[in-house]
C-alpha positions as a printed Julia matrix, in Angstrom:
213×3 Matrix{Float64}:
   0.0    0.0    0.0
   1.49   3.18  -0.99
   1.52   6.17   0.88
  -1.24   7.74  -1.02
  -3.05   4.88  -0.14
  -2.71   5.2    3.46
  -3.44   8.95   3.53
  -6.76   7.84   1.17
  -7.73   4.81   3.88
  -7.6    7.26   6.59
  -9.36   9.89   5.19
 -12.44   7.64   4.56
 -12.48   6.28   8.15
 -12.0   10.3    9.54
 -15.05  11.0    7.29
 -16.94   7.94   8.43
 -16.56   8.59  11.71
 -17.73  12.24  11.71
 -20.93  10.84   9.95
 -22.1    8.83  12.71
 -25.06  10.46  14.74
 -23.89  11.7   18.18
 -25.31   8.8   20.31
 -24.09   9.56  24.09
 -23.59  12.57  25.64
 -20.56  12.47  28.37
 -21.01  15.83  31.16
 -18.33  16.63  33.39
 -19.04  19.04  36.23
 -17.64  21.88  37.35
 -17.85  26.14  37.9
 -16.28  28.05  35.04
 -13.79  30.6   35.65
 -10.25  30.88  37.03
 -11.19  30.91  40.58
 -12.92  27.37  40.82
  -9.81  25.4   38.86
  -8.68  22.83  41.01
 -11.34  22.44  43.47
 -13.35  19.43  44.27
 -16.56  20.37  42.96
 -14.87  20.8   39.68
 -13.52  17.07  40.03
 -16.1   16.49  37.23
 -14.23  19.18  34.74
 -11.07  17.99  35.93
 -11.96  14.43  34.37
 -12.3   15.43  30.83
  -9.81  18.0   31.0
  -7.25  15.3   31.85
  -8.62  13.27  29.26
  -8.41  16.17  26.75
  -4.64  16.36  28.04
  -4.08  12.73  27.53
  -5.49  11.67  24.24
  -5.75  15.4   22.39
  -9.72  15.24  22.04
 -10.99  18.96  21.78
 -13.83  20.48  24.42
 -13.33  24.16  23.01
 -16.78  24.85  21.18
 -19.34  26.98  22.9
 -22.89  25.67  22.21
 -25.89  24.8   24.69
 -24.43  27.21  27.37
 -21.49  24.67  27.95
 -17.85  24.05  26.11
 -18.17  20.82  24.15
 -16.65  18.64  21.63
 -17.45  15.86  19.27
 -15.67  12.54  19.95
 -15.22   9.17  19.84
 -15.61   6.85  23.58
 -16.22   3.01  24.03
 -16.91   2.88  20.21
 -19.44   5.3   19.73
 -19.61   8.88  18.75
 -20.26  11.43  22.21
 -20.72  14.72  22.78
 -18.35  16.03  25.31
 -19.78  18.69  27.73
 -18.66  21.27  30.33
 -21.45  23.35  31.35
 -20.71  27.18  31.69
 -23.22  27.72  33.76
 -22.67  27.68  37.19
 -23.21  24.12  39.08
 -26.76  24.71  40.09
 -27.65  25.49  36.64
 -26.29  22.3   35.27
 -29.29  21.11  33.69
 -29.93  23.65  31.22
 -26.94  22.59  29.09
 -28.03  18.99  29.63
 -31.11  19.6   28.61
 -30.59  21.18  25.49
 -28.2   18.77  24.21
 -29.92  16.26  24.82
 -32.73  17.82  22.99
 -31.27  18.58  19.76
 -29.8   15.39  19.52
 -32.51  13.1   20.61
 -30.38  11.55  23.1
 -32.38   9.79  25.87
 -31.75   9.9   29.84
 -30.12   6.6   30.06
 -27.22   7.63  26.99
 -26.32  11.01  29.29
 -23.18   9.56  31.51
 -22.34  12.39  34.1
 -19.26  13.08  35.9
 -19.3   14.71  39.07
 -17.69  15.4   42.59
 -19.19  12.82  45.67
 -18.36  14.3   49.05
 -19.42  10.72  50.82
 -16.56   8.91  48.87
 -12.75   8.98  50.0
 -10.65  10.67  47.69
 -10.05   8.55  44.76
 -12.55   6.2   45.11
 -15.27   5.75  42.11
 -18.77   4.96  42.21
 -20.7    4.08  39.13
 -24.6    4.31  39.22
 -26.96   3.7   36.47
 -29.64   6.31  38.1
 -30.5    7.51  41.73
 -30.97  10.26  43.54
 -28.86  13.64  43.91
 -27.07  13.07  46.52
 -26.91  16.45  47.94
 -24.65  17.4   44.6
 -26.23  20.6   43.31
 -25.39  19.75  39.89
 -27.07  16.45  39.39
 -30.31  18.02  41.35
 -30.69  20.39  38.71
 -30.13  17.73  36.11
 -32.57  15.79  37.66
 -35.29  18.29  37.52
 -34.63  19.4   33.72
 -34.66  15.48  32.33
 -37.71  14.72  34.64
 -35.8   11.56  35.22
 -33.08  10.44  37.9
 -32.53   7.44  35.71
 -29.26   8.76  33.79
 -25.86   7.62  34.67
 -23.27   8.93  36.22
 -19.63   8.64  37.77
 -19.24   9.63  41.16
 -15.47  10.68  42.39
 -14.94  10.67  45.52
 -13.53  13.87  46.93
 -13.5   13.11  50.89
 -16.01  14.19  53.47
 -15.6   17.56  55.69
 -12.47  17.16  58.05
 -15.46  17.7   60.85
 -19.22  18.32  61.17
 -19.06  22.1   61.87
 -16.66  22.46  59.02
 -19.23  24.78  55.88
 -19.65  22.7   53.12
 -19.6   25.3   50.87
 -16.11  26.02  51.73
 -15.28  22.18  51.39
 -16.12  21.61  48.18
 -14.9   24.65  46.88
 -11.51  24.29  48.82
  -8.07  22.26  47.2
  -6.87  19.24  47.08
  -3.75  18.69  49.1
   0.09  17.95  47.79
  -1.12  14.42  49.14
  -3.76  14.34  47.59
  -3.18  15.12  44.22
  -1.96  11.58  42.69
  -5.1   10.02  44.12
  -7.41  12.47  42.45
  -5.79  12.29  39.4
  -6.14   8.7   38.99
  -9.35   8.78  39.72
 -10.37  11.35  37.1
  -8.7    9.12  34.26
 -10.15   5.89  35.69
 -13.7    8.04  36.03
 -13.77   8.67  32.17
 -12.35   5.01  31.52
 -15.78   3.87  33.47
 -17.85   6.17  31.51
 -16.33   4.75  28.52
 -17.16   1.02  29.76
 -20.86   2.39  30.72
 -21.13   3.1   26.92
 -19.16  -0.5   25.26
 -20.33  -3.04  28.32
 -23.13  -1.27  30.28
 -23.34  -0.17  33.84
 -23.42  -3.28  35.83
 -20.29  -4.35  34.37
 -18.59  -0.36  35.05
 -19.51  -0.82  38.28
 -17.88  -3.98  39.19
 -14.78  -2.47  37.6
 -14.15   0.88  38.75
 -16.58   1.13  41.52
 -14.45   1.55  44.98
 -11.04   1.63  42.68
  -8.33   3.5   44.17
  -4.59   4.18  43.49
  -2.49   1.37  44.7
């Protein structure tokens, strides 16, 4: 096979992957702006920005009131989403994605920060309730459905009970911290990625709990 050849083969499979429908749409969670980078509500951002980092995929598009970018995940053709709203507004980007594309509850895989987790640790759910996580409340309540799935990274619980969980969430990650969290945000888009090839029983019994060695 020549080189032309090569060039030619590739160019068919770019364009025949850009003409599959958007079937899955994959939401990471987070506040926009400068000032919430690195926090542990934005654990959800953090995910696909890592994977963004990692693989070269693009989220740099502004449409739906959220940065997003076409893509390719456990074989099939997503829609990768950062809302730009702030995380109590979640939904609206959600929702209108999910719109325009026809996509149903049970294809939108969310990413997001879970306070009742240790850092590191994953949980994978197929549906349930918020949580207490502002963002999946309000995604909730503009599918009319809890039954969506989602990826829950654990981003440890208030050092103590009179500690404001505003100011938790919305605080750092420690030095010792950091390699735990970061594992956990690749293996959280991993499991979204085995949600979409294997389904979520079988995401859950593989990333659900996992933790850096």
């Amino acid at each position: 096979m020549s080189v032309f050849d090569i060039f030619a083969k590739l160019d068919r499979e770019k364009t025949a992957k850009a003409a599959q429908p958007i079937e899955w749409l994959v939401v990471g969670l987070g506040n926009p702006g400068a000032k919430y980078e690195g926090t542990r509500h934005n654990a959800g951002f953090r995910a696909l920005e890592g994977y963004c980092s990692r693989t070269g995929q693009k989220i740099d598009k502004i449409k739906y009131k959220a940065l997003i970018g076409e893509g390719m995940l456990g074989g099939a053709r997503v829609l990768f989403m950062k809302p730009q709203t702030f995380m109590n507004l979640s939904g609206e980007a959600v929702r209108d994605a999910a719109a325009f594309y026809n996509i149903p509850p049970e294809r939108v895989i969310v990413l997001s920060d879970d306070i009742s987790l240790d850092v590191g640790a994953l949980r994978v759910r197929a549906k349930g309730s918020a949580g207490g996580q502002n963002g999946l409340k309000n995604i909730i309540q503009h599918l009319g459905t809890d039954e969506f799935p989602r990826v829950k990274i654990g981003v440890g619980q208030k050092p103590h009970p009179e500690y404001d969980l505003a100011d938790w969430v919305l605080s750092r990650f420690t030095a010792d911290e950091q390699q735990a969290i970061d594992k956990a945000c690749a293996d959280a888009v991993d499991a979204a990625a085995c949600i979409i090839s294997k389904g979520c029983p079988a995401a859950a019994q593989e990333f659900n709990g996992k933790r850096v060695k």
